[in-house]
C-alpha positions as CSV (number, residue, x, y, z in Angstrom):
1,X,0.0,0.0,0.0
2,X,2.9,2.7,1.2
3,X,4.2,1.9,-2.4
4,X,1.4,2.3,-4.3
5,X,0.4,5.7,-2.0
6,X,4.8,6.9,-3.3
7,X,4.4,5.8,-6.7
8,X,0.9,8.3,-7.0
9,X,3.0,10.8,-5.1
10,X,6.1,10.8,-7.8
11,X,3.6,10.3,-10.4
12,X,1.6,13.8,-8.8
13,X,4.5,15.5,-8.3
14,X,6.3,15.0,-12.0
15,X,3.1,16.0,-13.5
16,X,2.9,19.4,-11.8
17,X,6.5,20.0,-12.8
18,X,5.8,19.5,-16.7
19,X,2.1,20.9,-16.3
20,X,3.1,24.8,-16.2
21,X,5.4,23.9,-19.3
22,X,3.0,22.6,-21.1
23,X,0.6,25.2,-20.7
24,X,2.9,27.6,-21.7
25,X,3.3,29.3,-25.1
26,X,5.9,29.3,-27.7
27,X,7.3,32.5,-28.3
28,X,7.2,33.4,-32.4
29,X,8.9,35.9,-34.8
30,X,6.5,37.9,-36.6
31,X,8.1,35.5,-39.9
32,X,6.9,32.5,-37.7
33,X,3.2,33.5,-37.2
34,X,0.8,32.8,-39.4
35,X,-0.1,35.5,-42.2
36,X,-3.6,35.7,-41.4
37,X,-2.7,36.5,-37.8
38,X,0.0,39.3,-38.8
39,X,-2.4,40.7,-41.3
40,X,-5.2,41.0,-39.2
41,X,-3.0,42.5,-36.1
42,X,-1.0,45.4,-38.7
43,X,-4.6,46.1,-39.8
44,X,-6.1,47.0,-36.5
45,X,-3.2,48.1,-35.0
46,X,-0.7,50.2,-37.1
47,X,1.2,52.3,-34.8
48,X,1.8,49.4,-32.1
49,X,5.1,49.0,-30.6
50,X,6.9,46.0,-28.8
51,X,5.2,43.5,-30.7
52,X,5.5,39.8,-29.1
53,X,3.9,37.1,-30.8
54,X,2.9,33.8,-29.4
55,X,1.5,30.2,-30.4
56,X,-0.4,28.7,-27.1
57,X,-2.5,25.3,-27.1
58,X,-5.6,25.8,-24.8
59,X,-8.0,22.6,-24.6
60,X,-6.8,21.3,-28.2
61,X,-7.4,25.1,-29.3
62,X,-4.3,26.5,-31.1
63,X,-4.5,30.2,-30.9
64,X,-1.7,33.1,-31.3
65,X,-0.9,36.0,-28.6
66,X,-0.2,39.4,-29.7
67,X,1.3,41.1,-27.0
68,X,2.0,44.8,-27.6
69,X,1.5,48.6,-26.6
70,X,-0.4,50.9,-28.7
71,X,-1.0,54.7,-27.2
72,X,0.5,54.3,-24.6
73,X,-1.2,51.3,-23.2
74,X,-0.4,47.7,-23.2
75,X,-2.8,45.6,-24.7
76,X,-3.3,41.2,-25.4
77,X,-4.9,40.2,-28.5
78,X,-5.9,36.6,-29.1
79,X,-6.7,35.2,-32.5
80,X,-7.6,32.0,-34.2
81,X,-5.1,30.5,-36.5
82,X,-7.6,32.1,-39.9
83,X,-6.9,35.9,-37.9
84,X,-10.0,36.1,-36.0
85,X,-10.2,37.9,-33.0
86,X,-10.8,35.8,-30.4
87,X,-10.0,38.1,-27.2
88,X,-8.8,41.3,-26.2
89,X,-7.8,43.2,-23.3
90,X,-6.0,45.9,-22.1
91,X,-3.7,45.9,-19.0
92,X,-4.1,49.6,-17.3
């Protein structure tokens, strides 16, 4: 039983080490993300400044990050892989 009860443990305890990495998203150039995605960002936003792009994986869901600050605020755009906004929002 005490083995059983360390093997769950270990098992528990790797999990939660590779968990955070696997939730977390890959960093992209702007050459690496999709066109559709670029297109659709440059479009809405024209004057934004320190662009970061990123490819995340949420419940089978692959969706790119466009982190960036446009007048003066910082801002987080989702989209789907076609360039659809998915979600924004605006850190004060």
């Amino acid at each position: 039983m005490q083995r059983n009860f360390m093997c769950v443990w270990a098992a528990g305890i790797g999990f939660m080490m590779v968990t955070p990495t696997a939730m977390a998203g890959k960093n992209l150039t702007e050459a690496e993300a999709p066109p559709a995605v670029v297109a659709a960002f440059k479009s809405a936003y024209p004057n934004a400044t320190s662009i970061e792009y990123e490819e995340e994986m949420e419940k089978g869901v692959q969706t790119y990050e466009v982190e960036f600050t446009f007048e003066g605020k910082k801002w987080e755009v989702e989209y789907s892989p076609d360039g659809k906004v998915l979600k924004t929002d605006q850190d004060d």
